[in-house]
LOMI-617645 format. One record per residue: residue in one letter; x, y, z of N, C-alpha, C, O in turn. Coordinates in steps of 0.05 Angstrom, whole numbers, padded with zeros to 5 digits, always signed. Each point is the difference from the previous one (the first is absolute). Example, Ala and Ser with C-alpha at 12.3 -4.5 7.8 and 13.67 -1.06 7.14 Angstrom:
<nodes>
A+00264-00114+00156-00018+00024+00000+00018+00024+00000+00021+00000+00013 S-00028+00021-00027+00016+00024+00001-00015+00022+00014+00010+00022+00004 
</nodes>
This chain:
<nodes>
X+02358+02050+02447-00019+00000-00023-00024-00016+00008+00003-00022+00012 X-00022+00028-00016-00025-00010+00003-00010-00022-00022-00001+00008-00023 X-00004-00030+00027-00008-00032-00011-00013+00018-00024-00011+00022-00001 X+00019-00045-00019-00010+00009-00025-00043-00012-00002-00009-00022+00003 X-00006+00049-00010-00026-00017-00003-00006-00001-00033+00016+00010-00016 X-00038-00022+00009-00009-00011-00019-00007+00019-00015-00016+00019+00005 X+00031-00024-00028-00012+00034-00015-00024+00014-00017+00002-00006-00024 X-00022+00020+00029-00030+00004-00006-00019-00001+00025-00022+00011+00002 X+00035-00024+00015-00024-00013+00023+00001+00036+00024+00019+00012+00010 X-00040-00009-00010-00008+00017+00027-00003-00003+00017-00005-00024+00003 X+00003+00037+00022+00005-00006+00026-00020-00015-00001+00009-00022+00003 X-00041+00019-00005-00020-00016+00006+00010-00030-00009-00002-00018+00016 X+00009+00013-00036+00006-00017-00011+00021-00022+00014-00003-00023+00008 X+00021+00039-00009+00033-00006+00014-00016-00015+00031+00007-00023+00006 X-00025+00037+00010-00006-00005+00027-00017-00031-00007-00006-00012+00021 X+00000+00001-00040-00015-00015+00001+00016-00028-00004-00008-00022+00008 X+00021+00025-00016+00039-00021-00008-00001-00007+00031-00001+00021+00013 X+00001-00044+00004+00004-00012+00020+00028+00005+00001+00013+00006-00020 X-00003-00007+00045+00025+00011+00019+00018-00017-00018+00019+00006-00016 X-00034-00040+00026+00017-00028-00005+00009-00002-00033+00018-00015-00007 X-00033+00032-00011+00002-00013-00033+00028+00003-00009+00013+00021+00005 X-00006-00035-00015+00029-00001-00008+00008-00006-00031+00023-00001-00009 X-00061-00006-00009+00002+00003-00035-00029+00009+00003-00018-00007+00015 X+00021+00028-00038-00035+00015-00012+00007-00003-00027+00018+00011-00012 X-00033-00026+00004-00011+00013-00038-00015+00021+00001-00019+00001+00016 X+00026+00019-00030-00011+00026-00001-00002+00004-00032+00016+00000-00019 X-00045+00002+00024-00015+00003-00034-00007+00027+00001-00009+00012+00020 X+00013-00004-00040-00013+00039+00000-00009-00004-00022+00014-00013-00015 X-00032+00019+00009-00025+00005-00023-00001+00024-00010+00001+00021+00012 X-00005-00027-00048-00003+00022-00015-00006+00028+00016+00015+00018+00006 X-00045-00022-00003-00014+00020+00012-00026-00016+00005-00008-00020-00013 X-00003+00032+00033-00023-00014+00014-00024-00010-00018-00018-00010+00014 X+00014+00009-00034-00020-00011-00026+00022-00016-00024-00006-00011-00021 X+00029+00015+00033+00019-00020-00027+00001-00027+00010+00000-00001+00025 X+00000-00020-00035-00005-00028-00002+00042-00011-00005+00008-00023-00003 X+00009+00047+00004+00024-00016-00002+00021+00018+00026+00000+00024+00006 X+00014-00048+00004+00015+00015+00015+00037-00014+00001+00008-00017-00016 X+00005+00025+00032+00032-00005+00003+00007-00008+00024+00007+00018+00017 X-00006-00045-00010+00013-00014+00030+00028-00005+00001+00012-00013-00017 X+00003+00027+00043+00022+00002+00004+00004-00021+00032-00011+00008+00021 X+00023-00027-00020+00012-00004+00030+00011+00002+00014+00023-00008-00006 X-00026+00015+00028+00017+00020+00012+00013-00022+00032-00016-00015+00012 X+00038+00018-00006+00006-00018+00026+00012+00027+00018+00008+00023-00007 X-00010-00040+00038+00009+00015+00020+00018-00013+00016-00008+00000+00023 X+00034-00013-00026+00019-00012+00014+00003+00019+00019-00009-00009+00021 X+00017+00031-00018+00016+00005+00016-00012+00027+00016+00015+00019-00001 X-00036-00017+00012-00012+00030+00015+00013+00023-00007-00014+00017-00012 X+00044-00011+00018+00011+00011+00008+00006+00015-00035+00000+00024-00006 X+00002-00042-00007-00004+00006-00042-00028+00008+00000-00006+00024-00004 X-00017-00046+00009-00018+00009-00009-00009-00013-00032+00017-00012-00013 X-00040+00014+00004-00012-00002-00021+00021-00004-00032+00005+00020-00014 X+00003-00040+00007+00007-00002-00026-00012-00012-00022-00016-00019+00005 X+00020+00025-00037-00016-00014-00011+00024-00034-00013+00023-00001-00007 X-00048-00024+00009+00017-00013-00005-00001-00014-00026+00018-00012-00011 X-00050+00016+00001+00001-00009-00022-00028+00022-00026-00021+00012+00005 X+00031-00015-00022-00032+00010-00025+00018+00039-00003+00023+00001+00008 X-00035+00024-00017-00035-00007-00008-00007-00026-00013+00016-00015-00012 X-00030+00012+00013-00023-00026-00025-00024+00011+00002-00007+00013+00019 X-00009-00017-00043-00020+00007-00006-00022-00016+00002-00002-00024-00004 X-00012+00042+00010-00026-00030+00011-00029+00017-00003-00004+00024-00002 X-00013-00045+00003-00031+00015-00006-00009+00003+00031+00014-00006+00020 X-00041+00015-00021-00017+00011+00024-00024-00008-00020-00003-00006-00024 X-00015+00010+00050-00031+00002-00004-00006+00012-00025+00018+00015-00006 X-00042-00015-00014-00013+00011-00021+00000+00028+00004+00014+00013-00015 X-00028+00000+00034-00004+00017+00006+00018+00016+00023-00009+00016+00017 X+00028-00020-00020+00024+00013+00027+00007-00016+00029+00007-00023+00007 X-00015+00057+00009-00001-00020+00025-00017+00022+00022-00007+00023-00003 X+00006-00046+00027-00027+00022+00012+00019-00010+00031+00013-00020+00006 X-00019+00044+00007+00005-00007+00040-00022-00004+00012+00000+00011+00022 X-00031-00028-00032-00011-00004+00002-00015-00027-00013-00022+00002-00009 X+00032-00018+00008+00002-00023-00024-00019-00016-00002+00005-00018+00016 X-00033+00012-00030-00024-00013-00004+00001-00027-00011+00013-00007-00020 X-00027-00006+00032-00006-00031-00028-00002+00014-00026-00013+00020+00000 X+00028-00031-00026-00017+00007-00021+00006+00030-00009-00010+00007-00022 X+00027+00015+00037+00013+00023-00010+00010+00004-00020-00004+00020-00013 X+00022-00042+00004+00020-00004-00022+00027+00022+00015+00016+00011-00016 X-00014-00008+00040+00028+00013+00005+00008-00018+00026-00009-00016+00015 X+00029+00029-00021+00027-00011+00022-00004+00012+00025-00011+00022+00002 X+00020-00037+00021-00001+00010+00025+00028+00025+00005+00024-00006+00000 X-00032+00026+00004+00028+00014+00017-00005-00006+00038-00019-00003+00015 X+00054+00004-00012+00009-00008+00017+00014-00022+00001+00006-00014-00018 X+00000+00012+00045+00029-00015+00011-00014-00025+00014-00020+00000+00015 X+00037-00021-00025-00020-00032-00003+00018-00022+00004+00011-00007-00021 X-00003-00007+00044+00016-00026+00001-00005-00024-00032-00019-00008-00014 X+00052+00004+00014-00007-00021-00017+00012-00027+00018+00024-00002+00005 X-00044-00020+00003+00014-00022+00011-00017-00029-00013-00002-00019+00015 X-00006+00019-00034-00004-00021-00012-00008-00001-00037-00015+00015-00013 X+00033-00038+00003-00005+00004-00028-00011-00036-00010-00004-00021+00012 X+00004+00028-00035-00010-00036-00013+00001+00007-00033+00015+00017-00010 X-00032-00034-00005+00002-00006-00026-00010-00022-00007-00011-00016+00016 X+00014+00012-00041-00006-00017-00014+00018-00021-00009-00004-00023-00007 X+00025+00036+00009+00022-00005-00007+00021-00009+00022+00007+00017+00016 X+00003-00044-00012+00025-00006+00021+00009+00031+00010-00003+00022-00012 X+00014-00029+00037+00010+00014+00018+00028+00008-00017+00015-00019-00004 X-00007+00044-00005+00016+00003-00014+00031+00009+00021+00020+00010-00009 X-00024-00018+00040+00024+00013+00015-00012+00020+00015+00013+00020+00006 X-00039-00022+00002-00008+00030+00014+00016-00006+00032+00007-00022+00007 X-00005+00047+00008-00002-00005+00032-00030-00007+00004-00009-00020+00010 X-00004+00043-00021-00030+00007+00014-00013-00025+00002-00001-00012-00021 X-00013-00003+00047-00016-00024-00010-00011+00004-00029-00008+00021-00010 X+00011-00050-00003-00010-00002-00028-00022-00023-00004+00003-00024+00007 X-00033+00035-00022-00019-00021+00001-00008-00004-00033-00018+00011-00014 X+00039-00032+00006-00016-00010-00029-00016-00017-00001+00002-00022+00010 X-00027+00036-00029-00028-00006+00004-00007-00005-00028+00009+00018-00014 X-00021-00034+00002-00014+00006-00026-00017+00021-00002-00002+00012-00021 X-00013-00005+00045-00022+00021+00001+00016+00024-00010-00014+00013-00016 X+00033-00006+00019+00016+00017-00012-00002+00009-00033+00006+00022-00010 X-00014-00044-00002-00006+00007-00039-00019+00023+00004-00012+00004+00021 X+00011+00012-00046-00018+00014-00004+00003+00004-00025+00023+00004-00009 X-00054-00003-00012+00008+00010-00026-00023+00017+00001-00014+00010+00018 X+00013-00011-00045-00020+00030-00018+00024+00023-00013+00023+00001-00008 X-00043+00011+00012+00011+00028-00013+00011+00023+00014-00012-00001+00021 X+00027+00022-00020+00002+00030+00018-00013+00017-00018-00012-00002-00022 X+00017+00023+00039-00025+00025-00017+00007+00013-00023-00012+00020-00009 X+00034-00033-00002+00010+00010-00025+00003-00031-00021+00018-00004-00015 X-00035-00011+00019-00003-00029-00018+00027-00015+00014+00001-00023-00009 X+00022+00028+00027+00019-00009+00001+00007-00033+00023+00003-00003+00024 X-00004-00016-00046-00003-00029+00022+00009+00002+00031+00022+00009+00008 X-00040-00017+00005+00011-00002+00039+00017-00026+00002+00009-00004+00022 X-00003-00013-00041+00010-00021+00013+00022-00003+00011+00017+00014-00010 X-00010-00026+00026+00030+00007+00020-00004+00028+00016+00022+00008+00009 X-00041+00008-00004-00002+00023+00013+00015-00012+00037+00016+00009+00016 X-00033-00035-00018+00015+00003+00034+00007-00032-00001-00010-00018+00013 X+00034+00015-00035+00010-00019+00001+00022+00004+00035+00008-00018+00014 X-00005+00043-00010+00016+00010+00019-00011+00022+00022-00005+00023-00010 X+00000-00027+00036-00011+00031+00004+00006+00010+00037+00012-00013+00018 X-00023+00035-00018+00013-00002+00035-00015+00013+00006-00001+00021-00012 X-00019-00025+00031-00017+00004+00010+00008+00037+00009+00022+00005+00011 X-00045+00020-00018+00002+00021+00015-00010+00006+00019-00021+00012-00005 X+00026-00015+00034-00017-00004+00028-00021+00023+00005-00003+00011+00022 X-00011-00003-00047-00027+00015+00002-00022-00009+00008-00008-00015-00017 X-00006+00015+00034-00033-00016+00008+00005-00030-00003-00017-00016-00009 X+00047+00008+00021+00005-00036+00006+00010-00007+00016+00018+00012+00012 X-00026-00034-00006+00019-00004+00021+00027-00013+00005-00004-00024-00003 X+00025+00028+00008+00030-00010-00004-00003-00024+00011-00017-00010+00015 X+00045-00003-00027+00000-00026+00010-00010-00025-00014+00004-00024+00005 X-00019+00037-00026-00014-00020-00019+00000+00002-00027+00007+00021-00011 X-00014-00042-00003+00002-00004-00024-00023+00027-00008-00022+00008+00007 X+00052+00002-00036-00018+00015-00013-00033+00005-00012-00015+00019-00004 X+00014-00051-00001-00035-00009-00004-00021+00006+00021-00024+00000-00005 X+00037+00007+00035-00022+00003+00025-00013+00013-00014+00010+00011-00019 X-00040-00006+00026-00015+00019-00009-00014+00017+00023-00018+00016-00004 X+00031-00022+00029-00006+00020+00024+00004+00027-00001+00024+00008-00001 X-00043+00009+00002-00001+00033-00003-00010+00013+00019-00024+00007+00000 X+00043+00000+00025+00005+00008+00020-00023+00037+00011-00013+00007+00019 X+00021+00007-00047-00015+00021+00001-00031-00009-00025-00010+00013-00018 X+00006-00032+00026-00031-00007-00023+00008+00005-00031+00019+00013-00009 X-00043-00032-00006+00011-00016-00021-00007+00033-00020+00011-00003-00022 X-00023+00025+00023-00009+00021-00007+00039+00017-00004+00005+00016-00018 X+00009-00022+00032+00023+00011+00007+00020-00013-00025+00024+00004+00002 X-00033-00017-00020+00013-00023-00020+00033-00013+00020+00008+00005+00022 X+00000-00021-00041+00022-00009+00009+00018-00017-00021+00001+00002-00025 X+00009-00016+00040+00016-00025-00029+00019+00015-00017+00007-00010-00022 X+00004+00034+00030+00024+00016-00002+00012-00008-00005+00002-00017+00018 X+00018+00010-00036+00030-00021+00002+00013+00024-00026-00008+00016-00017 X+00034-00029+00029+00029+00010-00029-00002-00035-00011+00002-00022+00010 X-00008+00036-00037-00004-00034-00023+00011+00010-00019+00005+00025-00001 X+00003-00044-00021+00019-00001-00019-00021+00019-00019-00024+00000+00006 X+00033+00017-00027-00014+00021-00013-00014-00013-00031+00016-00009-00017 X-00037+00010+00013-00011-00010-00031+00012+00016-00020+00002-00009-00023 X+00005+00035+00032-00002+00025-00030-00029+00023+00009-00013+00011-00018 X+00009-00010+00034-00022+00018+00002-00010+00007+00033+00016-00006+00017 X-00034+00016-00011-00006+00001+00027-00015-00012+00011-00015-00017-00011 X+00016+00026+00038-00013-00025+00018-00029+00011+00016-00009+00022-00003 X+00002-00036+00015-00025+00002+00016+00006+00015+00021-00019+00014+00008 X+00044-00010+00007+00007+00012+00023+00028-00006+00006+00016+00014+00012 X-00014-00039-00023+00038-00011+00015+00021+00018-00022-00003+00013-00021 X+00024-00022+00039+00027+00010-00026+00004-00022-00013-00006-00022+00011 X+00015+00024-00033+00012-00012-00013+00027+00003-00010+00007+00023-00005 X+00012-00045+00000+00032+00004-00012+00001-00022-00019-00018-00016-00004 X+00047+00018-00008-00004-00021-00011+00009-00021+00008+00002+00002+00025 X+00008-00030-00036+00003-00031+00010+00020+00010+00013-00003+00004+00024 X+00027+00001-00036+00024-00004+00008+00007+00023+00032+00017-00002+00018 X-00034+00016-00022-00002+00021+00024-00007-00009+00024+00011+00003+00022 X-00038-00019-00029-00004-00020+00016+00009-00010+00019-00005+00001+00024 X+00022-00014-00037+00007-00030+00014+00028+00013+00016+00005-00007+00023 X+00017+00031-00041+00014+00016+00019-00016+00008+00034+00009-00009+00022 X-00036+00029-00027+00002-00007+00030-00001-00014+00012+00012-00002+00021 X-00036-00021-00039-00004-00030+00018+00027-00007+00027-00001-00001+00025 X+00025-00003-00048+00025-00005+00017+00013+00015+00011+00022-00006+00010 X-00036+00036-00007+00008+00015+00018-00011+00017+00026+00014+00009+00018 X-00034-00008-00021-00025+00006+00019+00015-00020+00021+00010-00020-00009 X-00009+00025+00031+00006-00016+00029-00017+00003+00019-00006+00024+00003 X-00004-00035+00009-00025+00000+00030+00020+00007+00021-00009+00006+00022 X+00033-00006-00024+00015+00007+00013+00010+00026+00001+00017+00006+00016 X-00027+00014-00035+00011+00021+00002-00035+00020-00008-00006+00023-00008 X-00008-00047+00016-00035+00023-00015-00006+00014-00005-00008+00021+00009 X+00012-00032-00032-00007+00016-00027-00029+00016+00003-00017-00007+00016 X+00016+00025-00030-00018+00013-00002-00006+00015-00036+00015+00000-00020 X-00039+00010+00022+00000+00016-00027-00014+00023+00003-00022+00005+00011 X+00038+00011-00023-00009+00028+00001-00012+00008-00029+00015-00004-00019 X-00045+00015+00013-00012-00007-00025-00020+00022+00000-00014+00003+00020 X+00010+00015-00043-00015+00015-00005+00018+00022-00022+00025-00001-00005 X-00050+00024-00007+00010+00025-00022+00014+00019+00028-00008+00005+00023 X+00029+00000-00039+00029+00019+00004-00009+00018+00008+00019+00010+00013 X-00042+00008-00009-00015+00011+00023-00013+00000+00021-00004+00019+00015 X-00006-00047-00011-00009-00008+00018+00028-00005+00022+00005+00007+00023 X+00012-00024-00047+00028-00010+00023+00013+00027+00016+00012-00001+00021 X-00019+00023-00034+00020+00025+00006-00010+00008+00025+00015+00014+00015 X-00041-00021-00008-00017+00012+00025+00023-00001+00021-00004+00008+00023 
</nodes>
């Protein structure tokens, strides 16, 4: 029998999952202009098995405006594609992550989301998505590898009730589950974009 793969993902997709990854969060989105989507995690102990899921669906937001395979400062969508996750932080103590953890006050954020709904605690918790950054560092770097035109500052953060600028969002308690499960030891990755795009 042939290793079990990830279910939705297309060969383009599937090819972009590094040899070594051994956990993907895999978010599939409404549809490419919906602002809500469903993250599942998936682990790979054993080659020879292949792809299982180990934790969710959960429901989580996306960008205002969907998502693009082309991703701008200031779009209001989500990046598609396949993206290391190896560093997280907060605002909030280190709740048990593996992933290096950087709590920062810079981490608060308030105001409003685009539906009047308070940001506070948005990244009491968050994990950096390795889009236009550079690994290895605190989520706050503001180094943008493909230019600042290319936006960045991607992260999975705890969810207000509404959508986001570009990152996913989940909620607290979802959170802090991967927090303590995400391993640098098994690199993690995330697989992220609408359910047609993933199917490529």
């Amino acid at each position: 029998a042939r290793p079990a793969e990830i279910p939705g993902l297309g060969p383009q997709t599937q090819a972009q999952i590094p040899a070594g990854a051994r956990q993907a969060v895999v978010v599939t989105g409404d549809g490419v202009d919906s602002n809500r989507s469903a993250v599942v995690l998936y682990t790979r102990d054993d080659p020879d098995i292949g792809w299982r899921p180990g934790a969710g669906p959960w429901s989580a937001h996306n960008g205002m405006k969907g998502w693009s395979d082309h991703h701008l400062a200031d779009d209001l969508r989500s990046p598609v594609g396949v993206f290391g996750l190896t560093d997280a932080g907060g605002r909030l103590p280190d709740p048990g992550a593996l992933l290096p953890y950087d709590e920062h006050p810079r981490f608060a954020v308030s105001g409003e989301g685009f539906f009047g709904e308070p940001l506070d605690g948005s990244f009491d918790y968050v994990v950096a998505i390795n889009y236009n950054r550079v690994s290895g560092v605190s989520p706050l770097d503001r180094t943008r590898p493909l230019g600042e035109e290319r936006g960045g500052g991607i992260w999975l953060h705890v969810d207000h009730g509404g959508p986001t600028q570009g990152c996913v969002s989940l909620p607290e308690d979802r959170m802090t589950e991967l927090l303590r499960t995400l391993d640098p030891a098994k690199h993690p990755v995330i697989v992220m974009g609408d359910a047609a795009s993933l199917s490529r």
